[in-house]
N, CA, C and O atoms as a printed pandas DataFrame, in Angstrom:
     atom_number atom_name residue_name chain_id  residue_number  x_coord  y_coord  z_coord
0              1         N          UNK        A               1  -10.288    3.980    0.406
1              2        CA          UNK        A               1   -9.891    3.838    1.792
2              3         C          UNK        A               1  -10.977    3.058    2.508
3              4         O          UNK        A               1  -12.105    3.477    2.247
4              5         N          UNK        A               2  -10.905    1.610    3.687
5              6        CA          UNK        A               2  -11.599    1.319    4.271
6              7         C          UNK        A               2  -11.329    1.747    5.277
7              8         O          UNK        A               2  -10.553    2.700    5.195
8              9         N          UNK        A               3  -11.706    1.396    6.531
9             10        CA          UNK        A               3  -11.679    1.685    7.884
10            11         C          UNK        A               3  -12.462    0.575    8.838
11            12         O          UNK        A               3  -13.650    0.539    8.518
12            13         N          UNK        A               4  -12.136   -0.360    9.941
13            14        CA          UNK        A               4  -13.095   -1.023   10.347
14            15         C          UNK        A               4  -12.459   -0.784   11.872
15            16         O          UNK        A               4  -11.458   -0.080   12.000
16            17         N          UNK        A               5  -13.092   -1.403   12.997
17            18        CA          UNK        A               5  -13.089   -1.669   14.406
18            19         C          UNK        A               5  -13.463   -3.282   14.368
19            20         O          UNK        A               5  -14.161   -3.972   13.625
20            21         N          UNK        A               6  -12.679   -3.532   15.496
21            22        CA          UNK        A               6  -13.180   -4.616   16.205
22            23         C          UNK        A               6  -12.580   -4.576   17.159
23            24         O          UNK        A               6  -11.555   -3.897   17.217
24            25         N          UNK        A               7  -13.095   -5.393   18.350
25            26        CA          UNK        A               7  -12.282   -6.347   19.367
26            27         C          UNK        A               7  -12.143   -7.660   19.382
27            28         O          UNK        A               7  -12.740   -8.666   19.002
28            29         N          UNK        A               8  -11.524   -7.463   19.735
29            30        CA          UNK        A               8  -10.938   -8.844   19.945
30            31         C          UNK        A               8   -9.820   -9.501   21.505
31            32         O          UNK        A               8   -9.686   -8.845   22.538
32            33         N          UNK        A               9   -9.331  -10.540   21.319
33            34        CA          UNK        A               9   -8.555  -11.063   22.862
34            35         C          UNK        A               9   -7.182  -10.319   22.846
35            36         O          UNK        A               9   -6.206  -11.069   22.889
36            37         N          UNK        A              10   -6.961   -9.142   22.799
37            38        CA          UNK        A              10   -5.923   -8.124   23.019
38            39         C          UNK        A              10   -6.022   -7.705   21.332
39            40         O          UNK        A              10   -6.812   -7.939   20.417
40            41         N          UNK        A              11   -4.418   -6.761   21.537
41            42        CA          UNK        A              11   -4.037   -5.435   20.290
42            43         C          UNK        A              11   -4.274   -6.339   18.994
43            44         O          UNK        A              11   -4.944   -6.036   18.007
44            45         N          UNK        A              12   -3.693   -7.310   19.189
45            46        CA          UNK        A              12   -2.931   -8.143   17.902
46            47         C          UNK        A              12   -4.218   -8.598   16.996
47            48         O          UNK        A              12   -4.450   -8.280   15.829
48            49         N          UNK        A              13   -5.072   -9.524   17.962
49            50        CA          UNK        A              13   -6.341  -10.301   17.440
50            51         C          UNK        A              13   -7.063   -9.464   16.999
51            52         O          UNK        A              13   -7.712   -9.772   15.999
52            53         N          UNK        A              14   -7.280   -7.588   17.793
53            54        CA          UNK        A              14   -8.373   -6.701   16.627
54            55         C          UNK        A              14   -7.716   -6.671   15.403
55            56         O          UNK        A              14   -8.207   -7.094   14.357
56            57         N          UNK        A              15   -6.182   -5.987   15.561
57            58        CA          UNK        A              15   -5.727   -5.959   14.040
58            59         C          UNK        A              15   -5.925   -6.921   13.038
59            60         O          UNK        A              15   -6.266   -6.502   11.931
60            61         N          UNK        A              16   -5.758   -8.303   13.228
61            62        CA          UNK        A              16   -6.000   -9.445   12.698
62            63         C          UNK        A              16   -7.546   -9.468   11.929
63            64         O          UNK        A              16   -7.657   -9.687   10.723
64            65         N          UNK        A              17   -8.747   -9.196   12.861
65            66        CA          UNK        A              17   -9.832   -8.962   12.468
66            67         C          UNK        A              17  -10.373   -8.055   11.517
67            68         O          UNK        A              17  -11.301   -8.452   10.811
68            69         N          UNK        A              18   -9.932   -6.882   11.387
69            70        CA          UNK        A              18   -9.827   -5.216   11.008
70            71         C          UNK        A              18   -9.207   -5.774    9.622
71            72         O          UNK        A              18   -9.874   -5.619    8.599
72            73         N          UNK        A              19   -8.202   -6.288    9.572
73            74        CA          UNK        A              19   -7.701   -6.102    8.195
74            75         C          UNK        A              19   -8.096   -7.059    7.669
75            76         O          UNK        A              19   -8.224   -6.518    6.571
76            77         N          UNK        A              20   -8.537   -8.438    7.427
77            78        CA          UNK        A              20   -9.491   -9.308    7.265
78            79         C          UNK        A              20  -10.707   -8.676    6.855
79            80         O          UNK        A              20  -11.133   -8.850    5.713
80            81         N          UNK        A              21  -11.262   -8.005    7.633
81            82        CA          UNK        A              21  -12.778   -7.721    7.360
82            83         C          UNK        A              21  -12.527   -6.264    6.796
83            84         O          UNK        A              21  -13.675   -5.830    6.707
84            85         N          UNK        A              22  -11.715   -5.311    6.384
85            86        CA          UNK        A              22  -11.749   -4.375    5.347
86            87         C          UNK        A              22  -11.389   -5.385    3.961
87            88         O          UNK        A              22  -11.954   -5.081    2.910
88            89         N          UNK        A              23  -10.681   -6.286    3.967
89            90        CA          UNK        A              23  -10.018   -6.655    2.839
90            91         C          UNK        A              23  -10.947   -7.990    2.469
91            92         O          UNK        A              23  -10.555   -8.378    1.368
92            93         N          UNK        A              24  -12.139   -8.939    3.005
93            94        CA          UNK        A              24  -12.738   -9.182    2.629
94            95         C          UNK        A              24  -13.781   -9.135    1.803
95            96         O          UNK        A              24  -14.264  -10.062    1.154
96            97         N          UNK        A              25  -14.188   -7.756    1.864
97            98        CA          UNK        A              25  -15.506   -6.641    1.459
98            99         C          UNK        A              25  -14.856   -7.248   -0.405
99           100         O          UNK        A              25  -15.273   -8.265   -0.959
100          101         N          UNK        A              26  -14.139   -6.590   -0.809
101          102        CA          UNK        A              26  -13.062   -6.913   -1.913
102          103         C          UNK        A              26  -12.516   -8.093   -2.473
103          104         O          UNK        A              26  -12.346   -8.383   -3.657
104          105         N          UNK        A              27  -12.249   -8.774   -1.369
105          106        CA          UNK        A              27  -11.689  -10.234   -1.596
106          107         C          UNK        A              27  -11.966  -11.627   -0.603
107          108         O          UNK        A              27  -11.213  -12.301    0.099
108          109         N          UNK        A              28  -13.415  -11.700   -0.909
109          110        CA          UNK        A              28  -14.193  -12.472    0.157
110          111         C          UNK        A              28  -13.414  -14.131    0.357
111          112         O          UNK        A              28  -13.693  -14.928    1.254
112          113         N          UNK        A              29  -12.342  -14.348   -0.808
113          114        CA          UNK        A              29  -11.658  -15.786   -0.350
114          115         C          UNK        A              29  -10.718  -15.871    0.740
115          116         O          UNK        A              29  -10.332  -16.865    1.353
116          117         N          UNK        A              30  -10.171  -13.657    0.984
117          118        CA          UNK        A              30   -9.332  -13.706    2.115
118          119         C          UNK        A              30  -10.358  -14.130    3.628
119          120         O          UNK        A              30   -9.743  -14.220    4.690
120          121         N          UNK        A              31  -11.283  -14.275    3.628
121          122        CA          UNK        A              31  -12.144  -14.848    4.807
122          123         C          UNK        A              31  -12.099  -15.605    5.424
123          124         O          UNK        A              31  -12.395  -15.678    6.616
124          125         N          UNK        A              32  -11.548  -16.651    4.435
125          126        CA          UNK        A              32  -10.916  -18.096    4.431
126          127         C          UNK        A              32   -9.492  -18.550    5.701
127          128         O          UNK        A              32   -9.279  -19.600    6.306
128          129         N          UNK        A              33   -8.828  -17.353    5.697
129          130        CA          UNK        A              33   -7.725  -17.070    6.416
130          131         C          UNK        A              33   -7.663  -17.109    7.517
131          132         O          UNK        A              33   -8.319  -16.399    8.280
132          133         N          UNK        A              34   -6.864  -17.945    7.829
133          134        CA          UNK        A              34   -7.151  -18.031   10.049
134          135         C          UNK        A              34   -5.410  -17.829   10.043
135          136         O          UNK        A              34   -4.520  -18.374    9.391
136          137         N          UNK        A              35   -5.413  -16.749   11.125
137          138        CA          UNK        A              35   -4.334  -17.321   12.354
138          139         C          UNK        A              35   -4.311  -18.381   13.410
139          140         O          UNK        A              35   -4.999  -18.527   14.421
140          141         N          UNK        A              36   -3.140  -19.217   12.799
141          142        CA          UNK        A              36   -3.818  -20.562   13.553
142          143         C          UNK        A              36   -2.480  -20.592   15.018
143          144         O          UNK        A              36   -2.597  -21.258   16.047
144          145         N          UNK        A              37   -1.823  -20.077   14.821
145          146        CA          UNK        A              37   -0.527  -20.250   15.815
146          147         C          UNK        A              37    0.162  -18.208   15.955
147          148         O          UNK        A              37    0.095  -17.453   14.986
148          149         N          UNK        A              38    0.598  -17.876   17.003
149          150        CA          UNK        A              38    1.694  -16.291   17.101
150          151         C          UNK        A              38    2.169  -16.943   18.106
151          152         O          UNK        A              38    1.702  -17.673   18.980
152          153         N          UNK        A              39    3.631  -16.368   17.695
153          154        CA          UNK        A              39    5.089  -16.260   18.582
154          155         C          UNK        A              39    5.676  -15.008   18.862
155          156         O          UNK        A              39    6.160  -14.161   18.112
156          157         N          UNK        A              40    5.539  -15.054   20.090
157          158        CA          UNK        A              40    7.114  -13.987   20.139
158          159         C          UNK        A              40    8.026  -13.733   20.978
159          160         O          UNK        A              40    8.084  -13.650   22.205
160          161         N          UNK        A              41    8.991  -13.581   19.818
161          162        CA          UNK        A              41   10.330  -13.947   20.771
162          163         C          UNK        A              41   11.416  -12.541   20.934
163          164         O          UNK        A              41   11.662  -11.735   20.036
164          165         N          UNK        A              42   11.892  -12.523   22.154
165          166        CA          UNK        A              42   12.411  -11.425   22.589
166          167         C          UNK        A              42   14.094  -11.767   22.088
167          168         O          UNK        A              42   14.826  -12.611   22.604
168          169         N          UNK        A              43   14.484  -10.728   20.794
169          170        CA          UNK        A              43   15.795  -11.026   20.360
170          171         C          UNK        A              43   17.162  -10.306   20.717
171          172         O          UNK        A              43   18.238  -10.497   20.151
172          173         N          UNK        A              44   16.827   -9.182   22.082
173          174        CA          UNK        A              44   17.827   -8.519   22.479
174          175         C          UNK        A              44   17.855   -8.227   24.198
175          176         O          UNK        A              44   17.957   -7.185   24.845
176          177         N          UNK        A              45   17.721   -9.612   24.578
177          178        CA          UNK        A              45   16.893   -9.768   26.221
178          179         C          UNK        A              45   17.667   -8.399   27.213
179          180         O          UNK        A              45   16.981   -7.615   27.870
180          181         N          UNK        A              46   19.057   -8.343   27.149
181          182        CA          UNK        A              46   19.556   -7.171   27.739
182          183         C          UNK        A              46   18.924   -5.791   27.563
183          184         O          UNK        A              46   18.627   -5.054   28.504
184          185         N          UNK        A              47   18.776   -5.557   26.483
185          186        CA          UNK        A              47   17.535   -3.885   26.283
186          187         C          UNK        A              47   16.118   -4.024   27.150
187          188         O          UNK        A              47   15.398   -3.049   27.361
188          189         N          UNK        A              48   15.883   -5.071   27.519
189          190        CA          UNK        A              48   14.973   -5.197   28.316
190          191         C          UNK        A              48   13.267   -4.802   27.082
191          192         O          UNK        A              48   13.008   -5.196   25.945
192          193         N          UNK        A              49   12.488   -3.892   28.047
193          194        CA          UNK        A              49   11.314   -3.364   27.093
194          195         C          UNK        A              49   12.240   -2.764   26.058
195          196         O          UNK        A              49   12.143   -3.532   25.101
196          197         N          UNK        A              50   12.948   -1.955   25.793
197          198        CA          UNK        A              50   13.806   -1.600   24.365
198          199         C          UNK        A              50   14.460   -2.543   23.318
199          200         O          UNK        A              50   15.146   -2.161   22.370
200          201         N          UNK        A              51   14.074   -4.159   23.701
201          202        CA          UNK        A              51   14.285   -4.947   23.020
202          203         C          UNK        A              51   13.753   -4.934   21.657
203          204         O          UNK        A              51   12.617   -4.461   21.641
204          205         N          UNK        A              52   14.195   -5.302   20.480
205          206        CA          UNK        A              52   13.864   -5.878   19.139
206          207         C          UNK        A              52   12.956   -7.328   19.554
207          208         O          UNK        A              52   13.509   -8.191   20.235
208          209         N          UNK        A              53   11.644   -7.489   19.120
209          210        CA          UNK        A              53   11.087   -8.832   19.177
210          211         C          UNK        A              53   11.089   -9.114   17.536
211          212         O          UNK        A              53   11.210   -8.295   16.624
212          213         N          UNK        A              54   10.900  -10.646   17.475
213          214        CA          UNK        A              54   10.712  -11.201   16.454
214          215         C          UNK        A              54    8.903  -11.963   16.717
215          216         O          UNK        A              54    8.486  -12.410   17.786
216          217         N          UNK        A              55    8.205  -11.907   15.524
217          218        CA          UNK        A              55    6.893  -12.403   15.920
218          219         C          UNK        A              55    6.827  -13.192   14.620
219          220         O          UNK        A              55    6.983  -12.550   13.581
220          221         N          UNK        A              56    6.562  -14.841   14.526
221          222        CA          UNK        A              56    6.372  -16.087   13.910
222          223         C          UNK        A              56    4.719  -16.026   13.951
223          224         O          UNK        A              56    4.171  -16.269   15.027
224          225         N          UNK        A              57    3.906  -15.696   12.769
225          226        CA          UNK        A              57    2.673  -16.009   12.815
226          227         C          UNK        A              57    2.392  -17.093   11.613
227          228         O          UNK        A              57    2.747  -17.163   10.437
228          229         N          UNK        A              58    1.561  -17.927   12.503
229          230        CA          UNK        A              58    1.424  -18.967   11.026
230          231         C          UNK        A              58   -0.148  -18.851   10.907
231          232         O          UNK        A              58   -0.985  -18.609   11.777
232          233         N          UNK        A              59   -0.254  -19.048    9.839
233          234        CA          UNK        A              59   -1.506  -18.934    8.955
234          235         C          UNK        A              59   -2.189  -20.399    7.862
235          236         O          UNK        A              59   -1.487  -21.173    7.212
236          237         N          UNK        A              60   -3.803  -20.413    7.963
237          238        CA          UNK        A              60   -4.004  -21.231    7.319
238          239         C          UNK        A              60   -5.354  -20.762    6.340
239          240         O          UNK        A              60   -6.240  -19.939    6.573
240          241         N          UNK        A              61   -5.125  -21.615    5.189
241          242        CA          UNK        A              61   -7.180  -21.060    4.378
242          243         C          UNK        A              61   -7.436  -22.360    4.228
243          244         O          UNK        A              61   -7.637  -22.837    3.111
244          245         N          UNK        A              62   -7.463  -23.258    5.605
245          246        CA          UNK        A              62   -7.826  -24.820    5.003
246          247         C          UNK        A              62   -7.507  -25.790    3.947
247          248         O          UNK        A              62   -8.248  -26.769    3.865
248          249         N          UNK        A              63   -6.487  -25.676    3.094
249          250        CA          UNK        A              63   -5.660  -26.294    2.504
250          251         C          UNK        A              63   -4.230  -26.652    2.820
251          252         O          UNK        A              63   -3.763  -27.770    3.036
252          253         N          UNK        A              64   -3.579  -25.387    2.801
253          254        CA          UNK        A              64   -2.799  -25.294    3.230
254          255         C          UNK        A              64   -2.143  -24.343    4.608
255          256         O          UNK        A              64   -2.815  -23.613    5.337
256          257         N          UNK        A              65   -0.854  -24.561    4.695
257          258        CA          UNK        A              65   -0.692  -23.330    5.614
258          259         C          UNK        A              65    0.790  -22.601    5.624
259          260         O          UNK        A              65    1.550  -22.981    4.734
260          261         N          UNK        A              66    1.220  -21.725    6.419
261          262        CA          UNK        A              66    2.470  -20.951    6.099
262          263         C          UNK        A              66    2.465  -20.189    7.062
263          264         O          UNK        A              66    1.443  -19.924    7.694
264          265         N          UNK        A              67    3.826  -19.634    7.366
265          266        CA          UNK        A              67    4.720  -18.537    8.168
266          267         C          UNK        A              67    4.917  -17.316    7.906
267          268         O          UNK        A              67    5.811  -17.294    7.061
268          269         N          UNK        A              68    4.528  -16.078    8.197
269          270        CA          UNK        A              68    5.616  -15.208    8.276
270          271         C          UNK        A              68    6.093  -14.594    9.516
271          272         O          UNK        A              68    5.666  -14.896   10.630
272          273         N          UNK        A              69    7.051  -13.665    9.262
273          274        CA          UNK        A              69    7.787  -13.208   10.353
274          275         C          UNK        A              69    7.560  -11.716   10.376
275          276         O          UNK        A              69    7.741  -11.231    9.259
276          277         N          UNK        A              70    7.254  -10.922   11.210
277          278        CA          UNK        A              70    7.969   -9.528   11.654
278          279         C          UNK        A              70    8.615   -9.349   12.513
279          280         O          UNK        A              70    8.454  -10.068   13.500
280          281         N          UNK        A              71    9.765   -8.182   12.530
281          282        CA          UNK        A              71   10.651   -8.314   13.569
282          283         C          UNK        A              71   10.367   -6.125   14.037
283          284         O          UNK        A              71    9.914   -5.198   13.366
284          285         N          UNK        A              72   10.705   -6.178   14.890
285          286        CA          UNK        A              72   10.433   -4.339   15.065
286          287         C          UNK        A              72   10.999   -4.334   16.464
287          288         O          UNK        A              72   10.899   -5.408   17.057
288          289         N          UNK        A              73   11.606   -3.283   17.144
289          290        CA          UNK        A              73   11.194   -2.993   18.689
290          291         C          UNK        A              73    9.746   -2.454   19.170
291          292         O          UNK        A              73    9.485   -1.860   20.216
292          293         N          UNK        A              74    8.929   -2.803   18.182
293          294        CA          UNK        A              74    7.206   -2.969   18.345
294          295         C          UNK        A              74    7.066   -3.674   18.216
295          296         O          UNK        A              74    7.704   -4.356   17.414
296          297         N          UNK        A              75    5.656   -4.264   19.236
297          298        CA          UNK        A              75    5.542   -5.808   19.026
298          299         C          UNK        A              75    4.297   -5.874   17.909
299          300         O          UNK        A              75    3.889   -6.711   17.104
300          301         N          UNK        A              76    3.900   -4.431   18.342
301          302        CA          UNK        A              76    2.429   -4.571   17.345
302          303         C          UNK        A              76    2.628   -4.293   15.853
303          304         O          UNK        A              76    2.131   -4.785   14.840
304          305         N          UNK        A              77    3.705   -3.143   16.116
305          306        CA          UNK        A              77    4.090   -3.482   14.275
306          307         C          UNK        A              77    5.001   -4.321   13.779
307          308         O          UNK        A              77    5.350   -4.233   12.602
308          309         N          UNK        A              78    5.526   -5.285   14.656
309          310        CA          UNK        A              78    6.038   -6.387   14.048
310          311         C          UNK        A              78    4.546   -7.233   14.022
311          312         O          UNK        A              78    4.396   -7.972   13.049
312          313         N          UNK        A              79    3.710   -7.190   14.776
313          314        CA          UNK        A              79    2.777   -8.680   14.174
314          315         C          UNK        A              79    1.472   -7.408   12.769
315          316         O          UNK        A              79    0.493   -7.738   12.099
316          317         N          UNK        A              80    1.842   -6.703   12.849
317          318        CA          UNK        A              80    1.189   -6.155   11.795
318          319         C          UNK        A              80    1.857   -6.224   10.477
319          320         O          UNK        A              80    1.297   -6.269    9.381
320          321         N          UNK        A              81    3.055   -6.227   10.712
321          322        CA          UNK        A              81    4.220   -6.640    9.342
322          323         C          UNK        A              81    3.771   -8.305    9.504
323          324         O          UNK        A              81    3.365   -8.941    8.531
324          325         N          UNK        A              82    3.832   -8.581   10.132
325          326        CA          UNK        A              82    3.867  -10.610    9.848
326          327         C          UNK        A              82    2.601  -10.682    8.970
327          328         O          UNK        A              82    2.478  -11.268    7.894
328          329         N          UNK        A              83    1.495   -9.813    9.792
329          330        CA          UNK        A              83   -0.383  -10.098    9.155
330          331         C          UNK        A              83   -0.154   -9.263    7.471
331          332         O          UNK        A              83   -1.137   -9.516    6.775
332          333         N          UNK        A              84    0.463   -8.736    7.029
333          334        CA          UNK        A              84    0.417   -7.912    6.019
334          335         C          UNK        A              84    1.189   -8.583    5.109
335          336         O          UNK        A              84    1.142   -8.401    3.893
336          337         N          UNK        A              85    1.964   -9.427    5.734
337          338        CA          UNK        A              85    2.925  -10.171    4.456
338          339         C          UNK        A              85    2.180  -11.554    4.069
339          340         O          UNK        A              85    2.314  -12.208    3.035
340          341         N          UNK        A              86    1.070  -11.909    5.583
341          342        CA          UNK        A              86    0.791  -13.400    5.063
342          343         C          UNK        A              86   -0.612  -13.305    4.200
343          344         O          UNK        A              86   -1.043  -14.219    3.498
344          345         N          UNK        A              87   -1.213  -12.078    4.379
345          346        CA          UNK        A              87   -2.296  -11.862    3.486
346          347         C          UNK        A              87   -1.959  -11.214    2.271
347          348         O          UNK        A              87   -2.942  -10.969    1.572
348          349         N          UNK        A              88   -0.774  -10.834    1.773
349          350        CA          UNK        A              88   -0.357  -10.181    0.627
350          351         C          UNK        A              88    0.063  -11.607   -0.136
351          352         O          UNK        A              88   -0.088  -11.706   -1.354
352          353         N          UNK        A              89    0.557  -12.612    0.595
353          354        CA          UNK        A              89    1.616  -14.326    0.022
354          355         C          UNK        A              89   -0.349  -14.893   -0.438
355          356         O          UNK        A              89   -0.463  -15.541   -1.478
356          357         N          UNK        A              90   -1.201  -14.696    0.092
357          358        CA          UNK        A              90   -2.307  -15.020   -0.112
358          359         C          UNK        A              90   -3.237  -14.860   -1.073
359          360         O          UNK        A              90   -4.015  -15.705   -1.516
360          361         N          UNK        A              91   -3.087  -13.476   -1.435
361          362        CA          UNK        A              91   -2.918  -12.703   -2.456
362          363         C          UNK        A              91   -2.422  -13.048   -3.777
363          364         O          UNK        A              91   -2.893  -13.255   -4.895
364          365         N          UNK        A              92   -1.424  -13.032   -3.280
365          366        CA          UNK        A              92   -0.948  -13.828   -5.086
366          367         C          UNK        A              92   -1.061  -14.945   -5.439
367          368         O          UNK        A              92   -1.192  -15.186   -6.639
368          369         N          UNK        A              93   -1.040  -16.139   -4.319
369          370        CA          UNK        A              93   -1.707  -17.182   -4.796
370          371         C          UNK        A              93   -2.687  -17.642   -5.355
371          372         O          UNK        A              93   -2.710  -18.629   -6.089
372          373         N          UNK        A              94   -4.494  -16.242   -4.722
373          374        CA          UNK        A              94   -5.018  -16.178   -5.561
374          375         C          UNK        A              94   -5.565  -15.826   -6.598
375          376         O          UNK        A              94   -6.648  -16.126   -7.100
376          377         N          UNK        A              95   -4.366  -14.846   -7.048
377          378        CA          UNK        A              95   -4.060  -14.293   -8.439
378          379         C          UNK        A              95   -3.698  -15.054   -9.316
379          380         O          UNK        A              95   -3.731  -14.602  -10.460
380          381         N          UNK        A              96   -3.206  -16.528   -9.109
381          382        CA          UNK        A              96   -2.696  -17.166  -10.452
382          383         C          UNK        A              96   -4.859  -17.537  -10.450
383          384         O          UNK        A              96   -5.239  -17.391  -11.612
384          385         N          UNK        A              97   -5.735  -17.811   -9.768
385          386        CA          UNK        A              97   -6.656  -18.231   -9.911
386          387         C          UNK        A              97   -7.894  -17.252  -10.722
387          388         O          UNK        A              97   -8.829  -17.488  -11.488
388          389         N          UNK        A              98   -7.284  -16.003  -10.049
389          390        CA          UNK        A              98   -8.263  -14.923  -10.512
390          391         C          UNK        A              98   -7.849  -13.774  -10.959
391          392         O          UNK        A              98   -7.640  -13.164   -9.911
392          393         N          UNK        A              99   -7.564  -12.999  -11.900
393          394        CA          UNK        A              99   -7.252  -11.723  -12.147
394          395         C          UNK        A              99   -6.920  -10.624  -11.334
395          396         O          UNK        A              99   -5.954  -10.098  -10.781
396          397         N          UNK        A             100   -8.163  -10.497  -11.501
397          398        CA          UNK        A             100   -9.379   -9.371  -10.473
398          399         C          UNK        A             100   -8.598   -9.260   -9.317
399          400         O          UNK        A             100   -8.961   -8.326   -8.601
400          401         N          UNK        A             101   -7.618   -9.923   -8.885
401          402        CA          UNK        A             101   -7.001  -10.171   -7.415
402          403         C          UNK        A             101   -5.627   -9.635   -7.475
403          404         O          UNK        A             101   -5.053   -9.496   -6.395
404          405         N          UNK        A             102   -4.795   -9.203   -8.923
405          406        CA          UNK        A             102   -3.775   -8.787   -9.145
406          407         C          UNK        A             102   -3.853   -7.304   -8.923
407          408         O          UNK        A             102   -2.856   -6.735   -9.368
408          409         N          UNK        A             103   -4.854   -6.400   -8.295
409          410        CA          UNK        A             103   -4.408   -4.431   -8.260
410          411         C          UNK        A             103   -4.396   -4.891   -6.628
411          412         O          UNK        A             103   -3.607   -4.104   -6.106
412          413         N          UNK        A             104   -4.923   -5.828   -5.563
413          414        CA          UNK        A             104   -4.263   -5.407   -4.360
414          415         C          UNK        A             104   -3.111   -5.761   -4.202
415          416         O          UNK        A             104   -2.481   -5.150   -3.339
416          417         N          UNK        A             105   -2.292   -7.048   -5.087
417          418        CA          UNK        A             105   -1.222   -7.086   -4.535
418          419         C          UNK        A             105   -0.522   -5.936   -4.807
419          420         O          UNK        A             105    0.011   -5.335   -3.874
420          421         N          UNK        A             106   -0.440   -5.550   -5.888
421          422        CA          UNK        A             106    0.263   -4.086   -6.644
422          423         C          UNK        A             106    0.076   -3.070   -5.301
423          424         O          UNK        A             106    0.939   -2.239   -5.018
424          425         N          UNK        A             107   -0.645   -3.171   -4.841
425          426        CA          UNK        A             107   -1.381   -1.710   -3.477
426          427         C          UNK        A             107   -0.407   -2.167   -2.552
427          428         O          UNK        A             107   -0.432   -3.382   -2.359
428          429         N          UNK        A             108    0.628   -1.376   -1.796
429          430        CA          UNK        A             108    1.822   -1.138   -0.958
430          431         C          UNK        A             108    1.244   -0.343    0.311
431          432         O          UNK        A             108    1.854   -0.098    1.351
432          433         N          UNK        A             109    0.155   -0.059    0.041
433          434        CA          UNK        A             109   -0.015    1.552    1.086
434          435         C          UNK        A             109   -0.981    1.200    2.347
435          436         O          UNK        A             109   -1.630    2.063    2.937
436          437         N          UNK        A             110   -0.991   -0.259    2.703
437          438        CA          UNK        A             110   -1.974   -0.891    3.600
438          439         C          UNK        A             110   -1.650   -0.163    4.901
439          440         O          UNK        A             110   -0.521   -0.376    5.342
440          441         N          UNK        A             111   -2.341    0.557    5.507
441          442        CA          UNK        A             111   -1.773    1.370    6.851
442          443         C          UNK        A             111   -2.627    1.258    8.263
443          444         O          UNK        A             111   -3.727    0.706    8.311
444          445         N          UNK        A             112   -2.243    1.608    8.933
445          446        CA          UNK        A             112   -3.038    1.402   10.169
446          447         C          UNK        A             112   -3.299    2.523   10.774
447          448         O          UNK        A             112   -3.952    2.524   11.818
């Protein structure tokens, strides 16, 4: 089990930081990883705050870059589902490079 704190420029950017820097300790190429762009879009405008959002985070490790999505009537655990899928897609990419990198993708139990 890790555990970290940070702040950061609101909810989203500590989480962003926090799971980065527990999961670096382990896998110092995830360091590499920037959020370079977040969206979010309100997908049930009539529910008002009881709306479903959708959150578009794109991601880069200086080569390349990529999307994912969470969707929730949370906004924070939808961008915590987006941050968990684009560092897990990260993950296996650098598992074809390194072994050693194949028991976190296997690990499901990333929690907050």
């Amino acid at each position: 089990i890790h555990s970290a704190t940070a702040t950061g420029q609101g909810p989203v950017n500590a989480l962003d930081l926090c799971l980065r820097k527990c999961l670096s300790s382990l896998y110092p190429r995830i360091s590499d990883v920037r959020l370079t762009d977040y969206k979010v879009r309100v997908l049930e405008p009539r529910k008002g705050t009881a709306a479903k959002v959708r959150v578009l985070v794109e991601w880069s490790d200086h080569k390349r870059s990529w999307s994912t999505v969470g969707v929730s009537d949370n906004v924070i655990e939808a961008s915590w589902s987006a941050m968990v899928d684009a560092i897990r897609l990260e993950l296996m990419r650098l598992t074809e490079q390194d072994d050693s990198v194949e028991k976190a993708v296997e690990d499901y139990c990333w929690g907050v």
